[in-house]
N, C-alpha and C positions, 0 to 999 in steps of 0.2 A: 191827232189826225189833221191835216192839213186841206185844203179847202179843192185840190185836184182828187187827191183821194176820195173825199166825199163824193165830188162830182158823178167820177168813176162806178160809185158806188151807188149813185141814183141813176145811173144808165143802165146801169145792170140789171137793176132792178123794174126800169122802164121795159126793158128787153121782156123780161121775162113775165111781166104782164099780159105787153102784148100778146107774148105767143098762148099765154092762159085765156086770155079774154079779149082776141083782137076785135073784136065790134059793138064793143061798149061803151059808146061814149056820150052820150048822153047824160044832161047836166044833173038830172035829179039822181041817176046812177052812179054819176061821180061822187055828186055831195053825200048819197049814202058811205059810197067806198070811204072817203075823206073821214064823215062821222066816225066811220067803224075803226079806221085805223088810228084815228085820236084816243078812240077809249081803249088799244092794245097801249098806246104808248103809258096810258093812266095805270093798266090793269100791270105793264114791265116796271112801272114804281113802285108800285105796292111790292111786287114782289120779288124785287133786285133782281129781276131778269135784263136780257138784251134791248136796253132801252133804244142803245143806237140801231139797231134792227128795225125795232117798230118807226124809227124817227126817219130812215131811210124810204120805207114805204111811205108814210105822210109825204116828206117829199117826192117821191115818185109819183102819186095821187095827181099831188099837184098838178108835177108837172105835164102829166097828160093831160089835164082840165085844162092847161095853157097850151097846148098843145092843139087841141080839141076844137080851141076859138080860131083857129086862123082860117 
């Protein structure tokens, strides 16, 4: 996987937040979302699921908490 497709893939991902929870942003609600989706990527080890799924979300977290500060 190469580093546009990822990109790709954490816009999408961005997108489809927003439209799930456009008015959450708020830092202590990020760093929840953030916690929770660090312990799916923990929970996609154990159990040889879609690691890169959950690692997509984390970065999509992100980048709305970077997003959030401007």
């Amino acid at each position: 996987m190469n580093r546009t497709e990822i990109f790709r893939m954490i816009g999408t991902e961005r997108q489809r937040q927003e439209e799930i929870h456009p008015n959450e942003h708020s830092e202590p609600h990020l760093l929840a979302v953030l916690v929770e989706e660090v312990g799916e990527v923990a929970k996609a080890l154990q159990e040889n699921s879609n690691i890169t799924e959950e690692l997509i979300h984390v970065a999509a977290v992100a980048v709305r908490w970077l997003e959030s500060r401007e």
